[in-house]
C-alpha positions as CSV (number, residue, x, y, z in Angstrom):
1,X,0.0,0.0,0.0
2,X,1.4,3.5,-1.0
3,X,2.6,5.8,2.0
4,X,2.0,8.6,-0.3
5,X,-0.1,11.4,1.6
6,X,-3.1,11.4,-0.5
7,X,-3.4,15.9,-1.7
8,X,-7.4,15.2,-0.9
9,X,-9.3,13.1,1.0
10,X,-13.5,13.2,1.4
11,X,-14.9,10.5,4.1
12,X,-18.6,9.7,4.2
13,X,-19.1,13.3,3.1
14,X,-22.9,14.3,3.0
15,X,-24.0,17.8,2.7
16,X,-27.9,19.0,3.4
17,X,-28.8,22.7,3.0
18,X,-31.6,24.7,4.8
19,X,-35.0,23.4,3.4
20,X,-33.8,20.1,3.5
21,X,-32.2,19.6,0.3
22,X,-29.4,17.2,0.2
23,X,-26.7,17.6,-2.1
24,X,-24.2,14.9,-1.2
25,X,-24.7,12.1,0.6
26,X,-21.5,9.7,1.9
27,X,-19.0,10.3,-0.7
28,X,-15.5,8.9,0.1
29,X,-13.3,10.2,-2.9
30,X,-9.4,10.1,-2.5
31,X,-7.0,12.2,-4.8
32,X,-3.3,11.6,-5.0
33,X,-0.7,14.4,-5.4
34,X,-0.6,15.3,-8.5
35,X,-3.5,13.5,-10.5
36,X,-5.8,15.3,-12.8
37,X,-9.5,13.7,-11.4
38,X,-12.5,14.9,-13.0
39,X,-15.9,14.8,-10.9
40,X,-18.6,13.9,-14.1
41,X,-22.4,13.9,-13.1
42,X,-25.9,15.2,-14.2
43,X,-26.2,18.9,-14.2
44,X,-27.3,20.5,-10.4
45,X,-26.0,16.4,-8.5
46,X,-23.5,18.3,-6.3
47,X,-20.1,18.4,-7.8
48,X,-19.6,21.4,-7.7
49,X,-20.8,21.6,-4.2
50,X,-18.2,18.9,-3.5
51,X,-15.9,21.6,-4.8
52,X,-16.8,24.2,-2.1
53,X,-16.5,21.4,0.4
54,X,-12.8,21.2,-0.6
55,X,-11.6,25.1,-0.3
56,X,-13.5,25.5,2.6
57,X,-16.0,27.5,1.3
58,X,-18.7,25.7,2.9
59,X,-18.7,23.0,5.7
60,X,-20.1,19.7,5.3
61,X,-23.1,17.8,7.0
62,X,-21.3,14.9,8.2
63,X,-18.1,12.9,7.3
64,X,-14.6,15.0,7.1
65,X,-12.6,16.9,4.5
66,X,-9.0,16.4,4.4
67,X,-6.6,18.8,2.2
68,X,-2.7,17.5,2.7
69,X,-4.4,15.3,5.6
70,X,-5.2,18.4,7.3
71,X,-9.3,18.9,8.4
72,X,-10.4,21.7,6.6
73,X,-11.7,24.4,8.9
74,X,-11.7,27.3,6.7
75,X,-10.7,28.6,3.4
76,X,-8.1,26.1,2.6
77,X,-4.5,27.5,2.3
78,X,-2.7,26.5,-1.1
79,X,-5.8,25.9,-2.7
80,X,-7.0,28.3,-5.9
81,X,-10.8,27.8,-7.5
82,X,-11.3,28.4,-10.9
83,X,-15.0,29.2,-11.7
84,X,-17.2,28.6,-14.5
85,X,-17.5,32.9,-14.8
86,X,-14.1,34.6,-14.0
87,X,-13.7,36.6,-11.4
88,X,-11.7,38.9,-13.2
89,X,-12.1,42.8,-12.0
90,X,-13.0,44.9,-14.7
91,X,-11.5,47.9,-13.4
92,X,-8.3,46.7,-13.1
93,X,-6.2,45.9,-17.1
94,X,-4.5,42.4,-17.8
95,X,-1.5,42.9,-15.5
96,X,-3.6,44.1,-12.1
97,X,-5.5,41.4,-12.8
98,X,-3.0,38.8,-12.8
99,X,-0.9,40.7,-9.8
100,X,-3.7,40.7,-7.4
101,X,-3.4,37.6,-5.6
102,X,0.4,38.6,-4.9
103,X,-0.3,41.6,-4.1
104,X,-2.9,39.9,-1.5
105,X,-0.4,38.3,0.1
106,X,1.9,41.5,0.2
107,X,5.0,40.1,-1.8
108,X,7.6,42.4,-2.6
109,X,6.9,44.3,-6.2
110,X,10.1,42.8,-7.4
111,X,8.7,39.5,-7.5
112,X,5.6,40.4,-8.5
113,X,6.4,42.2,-11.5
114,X,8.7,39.1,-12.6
115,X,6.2,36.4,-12.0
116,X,3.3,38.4,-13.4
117,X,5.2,39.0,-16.5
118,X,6.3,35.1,-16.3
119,X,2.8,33.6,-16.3
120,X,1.5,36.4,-18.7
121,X,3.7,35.0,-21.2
122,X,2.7,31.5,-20.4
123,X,-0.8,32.0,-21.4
124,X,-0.2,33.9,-24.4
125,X,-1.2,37.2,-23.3
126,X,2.1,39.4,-24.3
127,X,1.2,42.5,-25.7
128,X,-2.0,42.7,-23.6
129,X,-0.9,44.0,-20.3
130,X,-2.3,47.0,-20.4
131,X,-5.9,45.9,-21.4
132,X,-8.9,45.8,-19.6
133,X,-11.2,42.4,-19.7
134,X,-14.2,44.1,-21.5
135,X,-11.6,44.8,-24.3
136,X,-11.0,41.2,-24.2
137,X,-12.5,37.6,-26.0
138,X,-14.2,35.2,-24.0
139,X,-10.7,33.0,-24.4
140,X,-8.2,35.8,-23.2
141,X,-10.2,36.2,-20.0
142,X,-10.0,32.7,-19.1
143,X,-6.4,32.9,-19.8
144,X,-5.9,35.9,-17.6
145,X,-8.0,34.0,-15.3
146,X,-5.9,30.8,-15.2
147,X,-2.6,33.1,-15.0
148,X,-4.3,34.8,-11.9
149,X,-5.5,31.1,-10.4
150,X,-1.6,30.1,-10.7
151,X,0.6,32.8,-10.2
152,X,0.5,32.1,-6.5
153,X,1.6,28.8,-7.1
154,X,-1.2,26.2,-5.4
155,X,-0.8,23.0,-5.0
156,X,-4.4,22.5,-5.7
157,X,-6.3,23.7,-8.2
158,X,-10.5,23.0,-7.9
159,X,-11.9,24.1,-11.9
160,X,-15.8,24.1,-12.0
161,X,-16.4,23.8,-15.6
162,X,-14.2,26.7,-16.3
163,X,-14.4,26.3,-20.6
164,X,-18.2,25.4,-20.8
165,X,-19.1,29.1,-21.6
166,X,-16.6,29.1,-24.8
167,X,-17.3,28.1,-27.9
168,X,-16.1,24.3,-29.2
169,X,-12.4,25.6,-31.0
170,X,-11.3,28.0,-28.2
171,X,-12.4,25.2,-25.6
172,X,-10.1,23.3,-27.2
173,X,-7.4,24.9,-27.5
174,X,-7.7,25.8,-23.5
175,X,-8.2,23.0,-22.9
176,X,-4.5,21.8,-24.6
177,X,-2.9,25.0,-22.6
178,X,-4.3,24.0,-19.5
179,X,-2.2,20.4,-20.0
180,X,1.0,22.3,-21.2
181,X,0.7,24.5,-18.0
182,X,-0.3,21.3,-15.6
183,X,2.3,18.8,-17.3
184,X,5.2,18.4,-14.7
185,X,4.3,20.7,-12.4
186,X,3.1,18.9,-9.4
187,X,-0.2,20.6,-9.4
188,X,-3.2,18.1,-8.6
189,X,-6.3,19.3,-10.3
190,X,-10.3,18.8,-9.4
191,X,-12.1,19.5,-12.6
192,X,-15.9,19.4,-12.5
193,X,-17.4,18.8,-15.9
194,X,-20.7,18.0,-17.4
195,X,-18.7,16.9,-20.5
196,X,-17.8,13.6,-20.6
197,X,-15.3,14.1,-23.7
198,X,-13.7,16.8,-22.0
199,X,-13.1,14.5,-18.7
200,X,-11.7,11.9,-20.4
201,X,-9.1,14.2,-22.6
202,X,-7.9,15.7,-19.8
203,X,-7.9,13.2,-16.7
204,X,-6.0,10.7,-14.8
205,X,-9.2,9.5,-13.1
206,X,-12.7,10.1,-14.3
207,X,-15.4,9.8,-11.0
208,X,-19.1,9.6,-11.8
209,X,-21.4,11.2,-9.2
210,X,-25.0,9.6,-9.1
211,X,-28.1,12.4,-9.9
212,X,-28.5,14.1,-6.4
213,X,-28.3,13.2,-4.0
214,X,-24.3,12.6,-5.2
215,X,-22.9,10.1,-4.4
216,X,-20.0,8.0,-5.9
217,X,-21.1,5.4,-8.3
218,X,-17.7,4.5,-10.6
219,X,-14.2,5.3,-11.1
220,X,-12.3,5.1,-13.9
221,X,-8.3,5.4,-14.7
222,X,-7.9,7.1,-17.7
223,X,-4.6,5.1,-19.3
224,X,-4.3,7.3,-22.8
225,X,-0.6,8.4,-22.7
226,X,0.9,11.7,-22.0
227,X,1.3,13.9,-23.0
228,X,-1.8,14.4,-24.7
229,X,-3.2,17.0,-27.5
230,X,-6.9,17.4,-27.5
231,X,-7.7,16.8,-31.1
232,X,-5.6,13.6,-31.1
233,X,-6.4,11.6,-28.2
234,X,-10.3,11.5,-28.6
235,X,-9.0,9.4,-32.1
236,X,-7.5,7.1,-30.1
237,X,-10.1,3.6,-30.3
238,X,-9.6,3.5,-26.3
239,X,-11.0,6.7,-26.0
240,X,-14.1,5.4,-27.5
241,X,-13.8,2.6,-25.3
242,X,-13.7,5.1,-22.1
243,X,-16.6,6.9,-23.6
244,X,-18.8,3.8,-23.6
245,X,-18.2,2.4,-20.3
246,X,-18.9,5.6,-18.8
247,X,-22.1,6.8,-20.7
248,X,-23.0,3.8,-19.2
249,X,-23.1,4.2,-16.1
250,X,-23.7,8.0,-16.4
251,X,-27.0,7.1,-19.0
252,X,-29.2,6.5,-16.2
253,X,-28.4,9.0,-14.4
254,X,-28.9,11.9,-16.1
255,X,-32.2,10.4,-17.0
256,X,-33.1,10.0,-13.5
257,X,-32.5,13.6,-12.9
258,X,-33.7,15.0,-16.2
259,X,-37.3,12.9,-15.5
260,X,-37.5,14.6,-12.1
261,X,-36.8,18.1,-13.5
262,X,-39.7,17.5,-16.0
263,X,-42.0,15.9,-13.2
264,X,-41.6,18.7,-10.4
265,X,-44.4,21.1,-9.8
């Protein structure tokens, strides 16, 4: 058995709002250092609730949340959340943005200015320091988004479905930047998707949450080599194979939650 530290650890993790709606109920889900795990389920089944469990931006119900086999108690330290709308401040141009969580944590301008400029260039955005986001496309936000997610370094990154507002070719191609950016680095990733395409392409491990209440109903290694360009690897015949087995199990599920949308009052 690996003595590895496991990055995240959920334990019989049930979460029930006011009203009495339960969003997850007993999930045990175990990340390693360094994977790239996709959470996959029917829209609104509580992944990315699961997400907020994990940064501490809300408390679970019962069981225990574990970040670096510490309980979380609070907004997790080393952590950075990338959401579906960027929280980019339209006030401040390219460069601000990307500074702000250094500047946050009072670091020296020195290093600022060098690691801003560093992860500008990383995501493509040289030339565009001075800009503001409404003078930018869907695709450079999210790029000065991930450059502001990473600059501080984390160790753990939570994404909750981060590309599904782009269109198909930029997703894409984010989607390939993301892996350059991720490859080697150390980071471990928590992607929640809806896209089952997009889990597989990207992940280590795929995990297929049940319609809500979510729980944990399969797990699948994802064994296409690295590294991996977007376009290619959904020709390879196992990712076909992947697809199936998962729809699979996935099938019923969002057709359990999709006849219960349709059936509510």
């Amino acid at each position: 058995m690996s003595d590895v530290q496991p990055a995240i650890r959920l334990t019989g993790v049930s979460k029930q709002f006011p009203g009495g709606y339960t969003a997850l109920e007993g999930v045990d889900i175990t990340v390693a250092p360094g994977r790239f795990v996709s959470l996959v389920g029917p829209s609104g089944c509580g992944k990315s609730t699961a997400l907020s469990l994990i940064a501490g931006l809300d408390t679970p119900t019962a069981g225990t949340v574990k970040v670096r086999d510490r309980l979380v108690n609070g907004v997790a330290d080393g952590v950075g959340f990338l959401f579906q709308r960027d929280a980019l401040l339209p006030w401040k141009n390219v460069f601000d943005n990307v500074a702000f969580p250094l500047v946050l944590r009072k670091r020296p301008a020195k290093e600022i200015a060098e690691r801003v400029n560093e992860w500008i260039a990383r995501v493509n955005l040289r030339g565009f320091e001075n800009h503001f986001p409404s003078a930018l496309s869907g695709g450079m936000r999210k790029r000065v988004a991930l450059a502001q997610t990473l600059v501080y370094e984390p160790q753990i990154i939570l994404m909750d479905e981060p590309f599904s507002a782009l269109d198909v070719q930029t997703r894409d191609l984010m989607e390939d930047e993301l892996l350059q950016l991720w490859q080697g680095s150390g980071m471990t990733i928590v992607f929640v998707t809806h896209d089952l395409e997009e889990a597989i392409a990207l992940s280590d491990e795929v995990v297929v949450m049940t319609a809500g209440p979510a729980r944990v109903k399969a797990r699948y290694d994802v064994t296409l080599p690295r590294p991996r360009v977007i376009e290619q690897v959904r020709l390879d015949p196992r990712f076909t194979e992947l697809y199936r087995a998962m729809w699979n199990d996935l099938r019923d599920e969002v057709l359990e939650s999709y006849a219960r949308a349709t059936s509510a009052p």
